[in-house]
VEXKE-905637 format. One line per field, with one value per residue (C-alpha): x, y, z; residue number from 1. Coordinates in pm, 1 decimal. Layout:
u	X / ... .
v	Y / ... .
w	Z / ... .
n	NUM / ... .
//
This chain:
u	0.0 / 141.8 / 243.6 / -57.9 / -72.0 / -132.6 / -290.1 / -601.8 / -881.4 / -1067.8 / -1445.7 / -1569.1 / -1485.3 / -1602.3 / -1499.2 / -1626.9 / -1457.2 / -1467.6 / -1509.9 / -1810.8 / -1978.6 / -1870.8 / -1630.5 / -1812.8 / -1789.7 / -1441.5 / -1314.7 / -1486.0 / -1273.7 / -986.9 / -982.5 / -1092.8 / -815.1 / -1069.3 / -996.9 / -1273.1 / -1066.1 / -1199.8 / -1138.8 / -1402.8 / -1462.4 / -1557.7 / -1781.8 / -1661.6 / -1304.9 / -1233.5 / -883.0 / -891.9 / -743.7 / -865.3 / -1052.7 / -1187.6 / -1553.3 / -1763.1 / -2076.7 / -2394.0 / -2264.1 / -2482.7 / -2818.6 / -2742.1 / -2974.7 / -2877.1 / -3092.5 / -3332.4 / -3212.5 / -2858.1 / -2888.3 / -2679.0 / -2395.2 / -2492.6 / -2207.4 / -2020.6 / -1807.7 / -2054.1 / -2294.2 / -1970.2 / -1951.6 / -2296.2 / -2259.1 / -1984.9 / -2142.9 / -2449.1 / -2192.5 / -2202.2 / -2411.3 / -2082.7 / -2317.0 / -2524.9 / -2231.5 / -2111.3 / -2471.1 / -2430.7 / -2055.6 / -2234.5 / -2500.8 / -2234.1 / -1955.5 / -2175.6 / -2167.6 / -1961.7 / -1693.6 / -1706.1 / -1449.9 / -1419.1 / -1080.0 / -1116.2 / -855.4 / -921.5 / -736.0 / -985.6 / -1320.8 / -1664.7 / -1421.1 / -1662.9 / -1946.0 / -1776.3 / -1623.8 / -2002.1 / -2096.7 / -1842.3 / -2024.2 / -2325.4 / -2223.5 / -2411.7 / -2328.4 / -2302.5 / -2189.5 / -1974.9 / -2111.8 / -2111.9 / -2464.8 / -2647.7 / -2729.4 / -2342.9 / -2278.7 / -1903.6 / -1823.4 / -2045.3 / -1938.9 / -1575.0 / -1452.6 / -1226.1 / -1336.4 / -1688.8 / -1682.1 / -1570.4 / -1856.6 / -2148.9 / -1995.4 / -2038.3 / -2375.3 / -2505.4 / -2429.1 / -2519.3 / -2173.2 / -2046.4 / -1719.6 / -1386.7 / -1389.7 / -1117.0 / -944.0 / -615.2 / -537.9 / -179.1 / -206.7 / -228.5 / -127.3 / -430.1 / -629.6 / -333.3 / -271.3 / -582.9 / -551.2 / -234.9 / -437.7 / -706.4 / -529.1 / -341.9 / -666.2 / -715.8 / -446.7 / -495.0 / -826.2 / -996.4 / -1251.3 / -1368.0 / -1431.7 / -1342.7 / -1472.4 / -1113.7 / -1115.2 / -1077.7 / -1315.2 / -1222.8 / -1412.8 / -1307.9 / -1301.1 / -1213.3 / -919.7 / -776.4 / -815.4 / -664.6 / -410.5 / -239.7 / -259.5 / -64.7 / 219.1 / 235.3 / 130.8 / -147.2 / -119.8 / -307.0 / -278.1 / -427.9 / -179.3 / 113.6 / 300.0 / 646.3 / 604.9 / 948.1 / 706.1 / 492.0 / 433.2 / 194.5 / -90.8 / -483.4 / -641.3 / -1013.1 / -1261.0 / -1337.5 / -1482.5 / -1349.7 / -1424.5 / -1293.7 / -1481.3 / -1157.8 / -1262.6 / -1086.0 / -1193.4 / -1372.5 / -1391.6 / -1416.4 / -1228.8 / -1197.2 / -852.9 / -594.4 / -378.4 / -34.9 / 149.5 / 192.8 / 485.5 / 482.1 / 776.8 / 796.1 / 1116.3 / 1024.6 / 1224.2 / 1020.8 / 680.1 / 537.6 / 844.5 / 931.3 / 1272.4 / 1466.3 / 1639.4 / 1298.0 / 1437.2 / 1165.5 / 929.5 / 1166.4 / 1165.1 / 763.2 / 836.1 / 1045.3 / 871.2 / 512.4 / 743.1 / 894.3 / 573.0 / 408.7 / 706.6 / 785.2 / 1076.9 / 1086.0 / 1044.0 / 745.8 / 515.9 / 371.3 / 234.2 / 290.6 / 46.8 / 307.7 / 168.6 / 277.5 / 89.6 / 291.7 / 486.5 / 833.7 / 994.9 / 721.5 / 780.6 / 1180.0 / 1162.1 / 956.1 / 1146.2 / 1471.4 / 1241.0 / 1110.7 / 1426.1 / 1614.9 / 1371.1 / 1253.3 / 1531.0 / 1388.6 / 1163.1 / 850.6 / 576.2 / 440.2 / 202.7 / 7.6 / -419.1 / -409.8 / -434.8 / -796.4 / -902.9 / -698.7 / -546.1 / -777.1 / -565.7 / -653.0 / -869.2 / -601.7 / -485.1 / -813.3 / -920.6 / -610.2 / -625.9 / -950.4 / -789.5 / -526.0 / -811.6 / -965.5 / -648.9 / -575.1 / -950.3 / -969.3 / -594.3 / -472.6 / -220.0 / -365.6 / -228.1 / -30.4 / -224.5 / -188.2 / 212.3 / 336.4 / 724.4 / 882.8 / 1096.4 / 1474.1 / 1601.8 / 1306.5 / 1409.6 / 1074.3 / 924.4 / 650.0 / 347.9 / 177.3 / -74.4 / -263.9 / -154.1 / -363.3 / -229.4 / -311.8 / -157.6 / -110.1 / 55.7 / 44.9 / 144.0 / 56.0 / 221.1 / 84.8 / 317.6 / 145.0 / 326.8 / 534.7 / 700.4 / 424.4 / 450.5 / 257.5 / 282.1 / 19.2 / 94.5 / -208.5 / -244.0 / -519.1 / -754.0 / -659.6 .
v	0.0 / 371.9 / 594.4 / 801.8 / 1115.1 / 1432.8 / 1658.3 / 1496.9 / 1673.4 / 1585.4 / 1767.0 / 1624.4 / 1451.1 / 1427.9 / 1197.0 / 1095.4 / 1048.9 / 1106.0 / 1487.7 / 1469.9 / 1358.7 / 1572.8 / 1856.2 / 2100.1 / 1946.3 / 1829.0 / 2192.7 / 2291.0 / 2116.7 / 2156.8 / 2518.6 / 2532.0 / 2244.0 / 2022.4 / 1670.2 / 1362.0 / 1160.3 / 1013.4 / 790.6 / 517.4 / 185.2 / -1.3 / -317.8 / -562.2 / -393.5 / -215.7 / -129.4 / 248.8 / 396.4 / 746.4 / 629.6 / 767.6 / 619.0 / 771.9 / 885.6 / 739.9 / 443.0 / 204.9 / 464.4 / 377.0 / 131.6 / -4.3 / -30.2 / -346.0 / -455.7 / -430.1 / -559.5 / -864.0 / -595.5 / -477.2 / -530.1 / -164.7 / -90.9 / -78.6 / 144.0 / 358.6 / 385.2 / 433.0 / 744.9 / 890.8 / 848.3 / 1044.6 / 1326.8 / 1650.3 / 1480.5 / 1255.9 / 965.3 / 1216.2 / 1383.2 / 1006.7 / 971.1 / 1257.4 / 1170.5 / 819.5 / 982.0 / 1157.0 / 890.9 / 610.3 / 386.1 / 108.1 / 402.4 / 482.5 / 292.9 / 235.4 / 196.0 / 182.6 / 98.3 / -73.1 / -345.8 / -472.9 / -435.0 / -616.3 / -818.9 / -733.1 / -874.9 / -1219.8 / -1157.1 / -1095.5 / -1374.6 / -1596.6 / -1516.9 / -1670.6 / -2021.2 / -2328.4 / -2460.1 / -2867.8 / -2805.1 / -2456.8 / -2334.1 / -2033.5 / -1878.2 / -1848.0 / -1456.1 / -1438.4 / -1355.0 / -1338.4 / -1265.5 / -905.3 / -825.0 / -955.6 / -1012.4 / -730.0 / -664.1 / -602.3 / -238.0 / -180.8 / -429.2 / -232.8 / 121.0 / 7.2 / -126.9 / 148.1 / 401.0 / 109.2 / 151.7 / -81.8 / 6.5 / -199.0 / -195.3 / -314.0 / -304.6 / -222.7 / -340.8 / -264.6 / -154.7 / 199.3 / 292.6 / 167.8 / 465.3 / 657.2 / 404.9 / 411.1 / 754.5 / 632.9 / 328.0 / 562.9 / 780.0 / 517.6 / 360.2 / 713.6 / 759.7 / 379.8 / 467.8 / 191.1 / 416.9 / 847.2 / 856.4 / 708.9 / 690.2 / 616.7 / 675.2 / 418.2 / 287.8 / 98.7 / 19.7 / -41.3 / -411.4 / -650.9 / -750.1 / -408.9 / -294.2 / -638.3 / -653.8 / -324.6 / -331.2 / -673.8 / -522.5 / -219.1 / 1.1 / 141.4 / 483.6 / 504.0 / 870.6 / 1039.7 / 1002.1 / 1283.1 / 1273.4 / 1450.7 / 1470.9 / 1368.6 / 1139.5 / 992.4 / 636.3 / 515.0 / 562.3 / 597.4 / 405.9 / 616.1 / 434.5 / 645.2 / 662.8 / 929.4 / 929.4 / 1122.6 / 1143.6 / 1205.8 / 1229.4 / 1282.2 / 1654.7 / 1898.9 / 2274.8 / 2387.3 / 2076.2 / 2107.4 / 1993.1 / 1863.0 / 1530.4 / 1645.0 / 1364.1 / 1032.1 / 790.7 / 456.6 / 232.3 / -99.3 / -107.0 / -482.1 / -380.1 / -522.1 / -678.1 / -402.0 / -167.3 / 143.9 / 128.4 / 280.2 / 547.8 / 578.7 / 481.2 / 361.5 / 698.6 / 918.4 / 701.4 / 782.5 / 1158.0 / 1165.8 / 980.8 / 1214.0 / 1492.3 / 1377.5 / 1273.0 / 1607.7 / 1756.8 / 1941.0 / 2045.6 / 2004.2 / 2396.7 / 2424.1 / 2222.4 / 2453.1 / 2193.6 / 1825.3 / 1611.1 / 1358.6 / 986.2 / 1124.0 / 772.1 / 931.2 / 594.7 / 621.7 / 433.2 / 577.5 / 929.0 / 888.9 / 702.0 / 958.0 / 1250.2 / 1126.5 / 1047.0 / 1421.8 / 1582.8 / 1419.9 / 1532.1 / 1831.1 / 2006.1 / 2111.4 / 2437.8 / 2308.7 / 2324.5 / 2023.7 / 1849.1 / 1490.5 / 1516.7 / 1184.0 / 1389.9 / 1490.5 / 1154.1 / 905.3 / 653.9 / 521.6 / 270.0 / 164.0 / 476.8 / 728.8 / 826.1 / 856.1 / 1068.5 / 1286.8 / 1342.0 / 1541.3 / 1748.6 / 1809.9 / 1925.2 / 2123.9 / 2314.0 / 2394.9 / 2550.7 / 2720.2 / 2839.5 / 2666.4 / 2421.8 / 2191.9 / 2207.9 / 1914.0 / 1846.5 / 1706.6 / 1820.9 / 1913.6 / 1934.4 / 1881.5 / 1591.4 / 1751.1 / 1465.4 / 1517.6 / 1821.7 / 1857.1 / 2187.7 / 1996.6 / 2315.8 / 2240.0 / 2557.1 / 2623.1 / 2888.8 / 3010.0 / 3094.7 / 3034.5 / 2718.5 / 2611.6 / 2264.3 / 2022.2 / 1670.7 / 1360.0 / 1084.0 / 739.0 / 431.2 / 103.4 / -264.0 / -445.8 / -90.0 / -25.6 / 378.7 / 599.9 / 1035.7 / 1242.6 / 1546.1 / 1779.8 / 2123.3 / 2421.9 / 2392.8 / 2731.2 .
w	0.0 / -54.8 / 156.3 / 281.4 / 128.2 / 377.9 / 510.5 / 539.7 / 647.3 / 974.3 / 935.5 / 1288.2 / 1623.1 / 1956.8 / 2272.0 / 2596.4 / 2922.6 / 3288.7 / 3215.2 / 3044.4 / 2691.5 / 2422.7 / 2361.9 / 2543.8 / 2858.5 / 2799.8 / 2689.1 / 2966.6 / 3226.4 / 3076.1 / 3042.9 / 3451.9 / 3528.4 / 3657.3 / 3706.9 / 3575.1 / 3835.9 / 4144.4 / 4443.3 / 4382.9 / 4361.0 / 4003.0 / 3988.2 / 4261.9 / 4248.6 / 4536.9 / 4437.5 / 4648.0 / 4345.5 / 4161.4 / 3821.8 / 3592.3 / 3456.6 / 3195.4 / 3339.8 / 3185.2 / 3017.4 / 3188.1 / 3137.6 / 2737.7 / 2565.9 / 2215.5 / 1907.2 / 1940.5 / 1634.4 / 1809.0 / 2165.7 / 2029.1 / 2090.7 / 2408.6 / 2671.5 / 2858.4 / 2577.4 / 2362.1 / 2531.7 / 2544.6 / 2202.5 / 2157.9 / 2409.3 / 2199.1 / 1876.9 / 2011.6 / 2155.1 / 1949.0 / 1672.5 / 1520.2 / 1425.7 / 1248.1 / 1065.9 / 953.2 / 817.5 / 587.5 / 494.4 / 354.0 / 175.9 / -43.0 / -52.3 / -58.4 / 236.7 / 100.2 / 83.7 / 437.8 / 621.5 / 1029.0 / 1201.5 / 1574.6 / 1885.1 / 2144.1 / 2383.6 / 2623.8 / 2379.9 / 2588.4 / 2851.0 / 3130.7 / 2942.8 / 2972.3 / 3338.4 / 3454.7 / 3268.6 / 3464.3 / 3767.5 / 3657.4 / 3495.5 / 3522.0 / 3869.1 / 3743.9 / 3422.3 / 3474.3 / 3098.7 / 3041.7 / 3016.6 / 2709.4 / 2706.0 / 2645.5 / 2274.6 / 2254.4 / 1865.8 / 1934.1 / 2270.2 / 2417.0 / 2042.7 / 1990.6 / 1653.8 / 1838.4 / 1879.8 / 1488.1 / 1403.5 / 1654.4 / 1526.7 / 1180.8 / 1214.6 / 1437.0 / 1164.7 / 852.7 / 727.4 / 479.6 / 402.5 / 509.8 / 904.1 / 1105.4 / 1489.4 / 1596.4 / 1940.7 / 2028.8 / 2373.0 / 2454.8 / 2095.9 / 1954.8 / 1864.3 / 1751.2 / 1502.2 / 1321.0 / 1209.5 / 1011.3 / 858.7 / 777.5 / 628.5 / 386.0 / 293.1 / 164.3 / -42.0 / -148.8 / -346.0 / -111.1 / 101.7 / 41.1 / 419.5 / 773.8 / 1098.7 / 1326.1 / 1661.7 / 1992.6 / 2261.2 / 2563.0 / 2901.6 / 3260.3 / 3342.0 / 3603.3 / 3388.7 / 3355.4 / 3718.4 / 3825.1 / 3584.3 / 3632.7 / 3976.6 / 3985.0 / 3724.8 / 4027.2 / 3830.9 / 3956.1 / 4213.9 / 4538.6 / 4461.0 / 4181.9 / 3882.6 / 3890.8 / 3564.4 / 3528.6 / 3903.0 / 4139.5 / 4349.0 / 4074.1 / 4142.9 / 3895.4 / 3667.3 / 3703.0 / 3502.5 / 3257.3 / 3006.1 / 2720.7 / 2368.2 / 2073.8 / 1688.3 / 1444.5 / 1079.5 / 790.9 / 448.6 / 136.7 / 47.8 / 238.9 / 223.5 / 612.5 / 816.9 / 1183.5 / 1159.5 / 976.3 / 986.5 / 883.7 / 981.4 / 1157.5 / 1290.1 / 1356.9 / 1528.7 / 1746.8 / 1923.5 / 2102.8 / 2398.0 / 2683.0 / 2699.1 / 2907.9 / 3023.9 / 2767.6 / 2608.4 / 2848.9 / 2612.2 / 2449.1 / 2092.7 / 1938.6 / 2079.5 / 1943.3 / 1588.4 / 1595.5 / 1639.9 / 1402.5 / 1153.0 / 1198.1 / 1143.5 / 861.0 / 690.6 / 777.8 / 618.3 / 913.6 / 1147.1 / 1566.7 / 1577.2 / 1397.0 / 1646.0 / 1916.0 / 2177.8 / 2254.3 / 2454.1 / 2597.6 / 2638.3 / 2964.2 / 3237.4 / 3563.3 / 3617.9 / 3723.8 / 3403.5 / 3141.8 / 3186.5 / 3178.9 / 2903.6 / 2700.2 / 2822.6 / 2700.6 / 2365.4 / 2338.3 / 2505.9 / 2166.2 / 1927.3 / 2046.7 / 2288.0 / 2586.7 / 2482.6 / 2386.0 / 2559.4 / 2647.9 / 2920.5 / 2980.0 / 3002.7 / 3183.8 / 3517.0 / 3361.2 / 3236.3 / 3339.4 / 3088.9 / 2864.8 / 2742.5 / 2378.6 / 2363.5 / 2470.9 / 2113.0 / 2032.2 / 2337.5 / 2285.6 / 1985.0 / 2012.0 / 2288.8 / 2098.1 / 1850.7 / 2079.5 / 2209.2 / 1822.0 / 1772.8 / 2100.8 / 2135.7 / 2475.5 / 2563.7 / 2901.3 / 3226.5 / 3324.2 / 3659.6 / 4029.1 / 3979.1 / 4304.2 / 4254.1 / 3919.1 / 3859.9 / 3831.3 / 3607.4 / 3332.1 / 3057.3 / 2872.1 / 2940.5 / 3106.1 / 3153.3 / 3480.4 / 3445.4 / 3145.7 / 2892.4 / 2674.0 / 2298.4 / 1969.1 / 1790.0 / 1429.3 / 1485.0 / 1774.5 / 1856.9 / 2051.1 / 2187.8 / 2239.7 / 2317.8 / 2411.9 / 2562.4 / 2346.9 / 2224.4 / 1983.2 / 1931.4 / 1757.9 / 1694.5 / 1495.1 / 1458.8 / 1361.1 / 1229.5 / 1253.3 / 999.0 / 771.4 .
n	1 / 2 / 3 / 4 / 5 / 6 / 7 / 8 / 9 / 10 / 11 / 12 / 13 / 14 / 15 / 16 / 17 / 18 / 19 / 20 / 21 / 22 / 23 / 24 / 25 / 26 / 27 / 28 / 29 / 30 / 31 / 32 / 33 / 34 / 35 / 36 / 37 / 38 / 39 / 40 / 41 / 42 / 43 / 44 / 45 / 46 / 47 / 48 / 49 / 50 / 51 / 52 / 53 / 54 / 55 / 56 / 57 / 58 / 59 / 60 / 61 / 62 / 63 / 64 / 65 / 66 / 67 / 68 / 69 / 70 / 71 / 72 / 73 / 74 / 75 / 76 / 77 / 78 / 79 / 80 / 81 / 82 / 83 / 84 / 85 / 86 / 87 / 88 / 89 / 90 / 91 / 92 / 93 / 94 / 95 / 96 / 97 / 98 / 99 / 100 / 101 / 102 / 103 / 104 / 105 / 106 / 107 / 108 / 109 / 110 / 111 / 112 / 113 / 114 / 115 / 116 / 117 / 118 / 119 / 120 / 121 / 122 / 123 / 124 / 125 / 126 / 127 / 128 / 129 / 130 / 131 / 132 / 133 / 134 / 135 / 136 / 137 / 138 / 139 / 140 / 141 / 142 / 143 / 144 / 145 / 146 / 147 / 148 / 149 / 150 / 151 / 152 / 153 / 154 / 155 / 156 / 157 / 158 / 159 / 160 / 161 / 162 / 163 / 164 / 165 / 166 / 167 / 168 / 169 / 170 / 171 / 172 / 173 / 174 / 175 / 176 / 177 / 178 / 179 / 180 / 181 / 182 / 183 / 184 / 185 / 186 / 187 / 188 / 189 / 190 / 191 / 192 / 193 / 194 / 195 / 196 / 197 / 198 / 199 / 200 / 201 / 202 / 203 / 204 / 205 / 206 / 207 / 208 / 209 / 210 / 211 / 212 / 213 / 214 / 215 / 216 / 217 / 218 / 219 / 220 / 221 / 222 / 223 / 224 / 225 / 226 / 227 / 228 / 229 / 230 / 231 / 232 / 233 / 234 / 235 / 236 / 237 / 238 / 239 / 240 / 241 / 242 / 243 / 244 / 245 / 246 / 247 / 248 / 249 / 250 / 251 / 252 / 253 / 254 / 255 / 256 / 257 / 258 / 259 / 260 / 261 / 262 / 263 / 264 / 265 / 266 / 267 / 268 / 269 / 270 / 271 / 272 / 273 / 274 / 275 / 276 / 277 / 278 / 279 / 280 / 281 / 282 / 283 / 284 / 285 / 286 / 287 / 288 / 289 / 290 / 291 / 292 / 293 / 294 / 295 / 296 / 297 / 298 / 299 / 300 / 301 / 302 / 303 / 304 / 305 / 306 / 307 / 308 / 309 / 310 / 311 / 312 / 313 / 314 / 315 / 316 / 317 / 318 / 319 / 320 / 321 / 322 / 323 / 324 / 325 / 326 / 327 / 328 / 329 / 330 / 331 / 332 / 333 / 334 / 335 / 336 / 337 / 338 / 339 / 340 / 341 / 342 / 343 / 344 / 345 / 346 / 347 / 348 / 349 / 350 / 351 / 352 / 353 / 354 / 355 / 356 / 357 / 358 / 359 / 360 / 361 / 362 / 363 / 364 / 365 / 366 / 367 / 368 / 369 / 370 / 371 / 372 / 373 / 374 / 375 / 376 / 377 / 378 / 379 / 380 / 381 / 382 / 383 / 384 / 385 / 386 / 387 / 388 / 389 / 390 / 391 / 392 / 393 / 394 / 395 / 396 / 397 / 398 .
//
C-alpha cells in the first residue's frame, strides 16, 4: 500500500470520558483544570485507586435490532457516537460517498471483557457453561466495537481493529489515512473505545502500576498511573472545504524492547516523532504543543522525556491530560487526539495536573498551568506494551 498522502482533512470529532460527553464538557474542564478523576470503587473492584468512569454508560440502551452488541463498551460507544451529533455527521458523509466508501478503524485493547467476566459469575453450577445470554463474537470479540460502530451508523465500508495496547487509537488515524491515499474508502470513521473491566483494574494493579494517589505525571514522586474508560471518533474524508482539523502527519515504530516496560532510552518513541514529522514535512520547531503519552509511572515518563528531550530540545511546551481523564488505554490516542483538537480551535495548551514538585532529572518543558495561545501545529504521543509507538501530529484547519 502507498504511503498516505497528507494533510487529510478531519471535518468532525467528539470523545467521551470522565469529564463529560462531548467537547463542550471536555473543553470545559480543561480550560478550569478540573480533574474527571476520582477515588471510587468499580464493579466488585475495590482497588482504592482514583478512576476515571464515563458517566452514563450504563443509562445507554442499544438499538433493538442491536442488543446482540450490548455489553459496557458498547454502550460507550454508543454514548460517543451520540456526543455533538458525530453519528449524524457520519450519516451525511455516507449519503455523499456512498456507504460502502465509508471505512471504520477503531482501537481498542480490552473491547466487551466485562461482558464475559459478569458472565463468569453466573455459569451453570453442574456443568460450569457459560450462560447463554453471552454472545461473545459481538461483545468480548475485539473486533466487536468496529462491528457495533459500523452497524449502528449502517456503514459498509472496510472496518477493522487495531489493538496494540495503549497505541491503539493513535494508530488508526495512520491506517485511515493510507486507505485514503490507497483509493480503497472516500471517508473514515477512526477513533478508539475501551471500558473499565475486572481484567484491567486487576491486571495493572498486579504489574504495580497502579497509584493510590491520583496520577502525577512529570512529578518527582509519581508512582503510577490511574487508570479512565473512554470513547473518541474522528470522521476524515478525502476533500472537504471547512475541516476542523488537519492530519499532517503520523509515525509509527515498534522497538520490542520489553513486553510491558518502555525502552529505556525511548528509541523507538523518538523514531515515531520523528517519523510524523517527517511525513508532515515538518521540522521540531514548527510544532507549538505536545500532549506527551505522559501515564505518571516512574519508568514511562523517563523514558519519554529522554524520547522528546532528543527530538525536540527542551523548549517546547508540552504536558500529559491523563491527570484529567486518566489513561484510557486503547482509547487514549483517540481521546487525545480530540484534545489536541480542541487546544488547536480554542488556542490553549492543558495544564499538566496534580504536579506538586517537578521531577529535576526530566528536561521537557513539562506546563503544569494552562496557557492560553493560539496554535497552528500540535502533537501527541501514544506508546502502548510491546514498544508499539505511535505520533500524529495535527495542524489548525486554515
Amino acid at each position: 500500500m502507498k504511503p498516505a498522502a497528507m494533510p487529510v482533512a478531519i471535518t468532525d470529532y467528539t470523545l467521551v470520558t470522565a469529564l463529560g460527553a462531548g467537547r463542550a464538557a471536555t473543553l470545559d474542564a480543561l480550560l478550569a483544570s478540573r480533574s474527571g478523576l476520582a477515588l471510587q470503587d468499580f464493579e466488585t473492584a475495590a482497588l482504592g485507586a482514583w478512576l476515571g468512569v464515563a458517566p452514563g454508560v450504563d443509562d445507554v440502551q442499544l438499538a433493538d435490532d442491536l442488543t446482540e452488541y450490548d455489553c459496557r463498551n458498547n454502550r460507550l460507544a454508543e454514548l460517543g457516537l451520540r456526543a455533538d451529533g458525530f453519528g449524524d455527521a457520519v450519516r451525511a458523509a455516507a449519503q455523499r460517498w456512498g456507504s460502502h466508501r465509508v471505512g471504520v478503524f477503531l482501537g481498542t485493547s480490552t473491547s466487551g471483557i466485562l461482558q464475559t467476566e459478569v458472565a463468569y459469575r453466573h455459569r451453570d453450577p453442574a456443568t460450569g457453561a457459560l450462560p447463554a445470554s453471552l454472545h461473545y463474537a459481538s461483545t468480548h470479540n475485539t473486533y466487536s466495537v468496529a462491528g457495533y460502530v459500523r452497524a449502528a451508523l449502517g456503514l459498509q465500508g472496510p472496518a477493522y481493529v487495531v489493538s496494540t495496547a495503549c497505541s491503539s487509537s493513535a494508530k488508526v488515524f495512520a491506517a485511515a489515512a493510507r486507505m485514503l491515499a490507497a483509493g480503497v474508502v472516500d471517508a473514515a470513521v477512526v477513533g478508539g473505545v475501551d471500558s473499565l473491566c475486572m481484567t484491567t483494574l486487576y491486571g495493572f494493579k498486579s504489574l504495580e502500576l497502579v497509584s493510590t494517589d491520583i496520577c502525577r505525571p512529570w512529578d518527582a514522586d509519581r508512582n503510577g498511573l490511574s487508570l479512565g474508560e473512554g470513547a473518541a471518533f474522528a470522521l476524515l474524508q478525502r476533500d472537504a472545504d471547512h475541516p476542523a482539523a488537519w492530519l499532517l502527519g503520523a509515525g509509527e515504530s515498534s522497538d520490542g524492547h520489553h513486553m510491558s516496560s518502555p525502552h529505556p532510552e525511548g528509541a523507538g518513541a523518538a523514531a515515531a516523532m520523528r517519523g510524523a514529522l517527517a511525513q508532515a514535512g515538518l521540522q521540531p520547531a514548527d510544532v507549538d504543543y505536545l500532549n506527551l503519552h505522559g501515564t505518571g509511572t516512574p519508568g514511562n515518563d523517563a523514558a519519554e522525556d529522554k524520547a522528546v528531550s532528543a527530538v525536540f530540545g527542551s523548549t517546547l511546551p508540552c504536558s500529559s491530560t491523563k491527570g484529567f481523564t486518566g489513561h484510557t488505554l486503547g482509547a487514549a490516542g483517540g481521546v487525545e487526539a480530540a484534545i489536541c483538537m480542541l487546544a488547536l480551535q480554542h488556542g490553549f495548551m492543558p495544564a499538566g495536573l496534580n504536579l506538586r514538585q517537578a521531577d529535576p532529572a526530566l528536561r521537557s518543558r513539562y506546563l503544569p498551568e494552562l496557557r492560553r495561545q493560539a496554535l497552528r501545529v500540535v502533537a501527541s504521543n501514544s506508546f502502548g506494551f510491546g514498544g508499539s509507538n505511535a505520533c500524529l501530529v495535527f495542524g489548525v484547519a486554515a
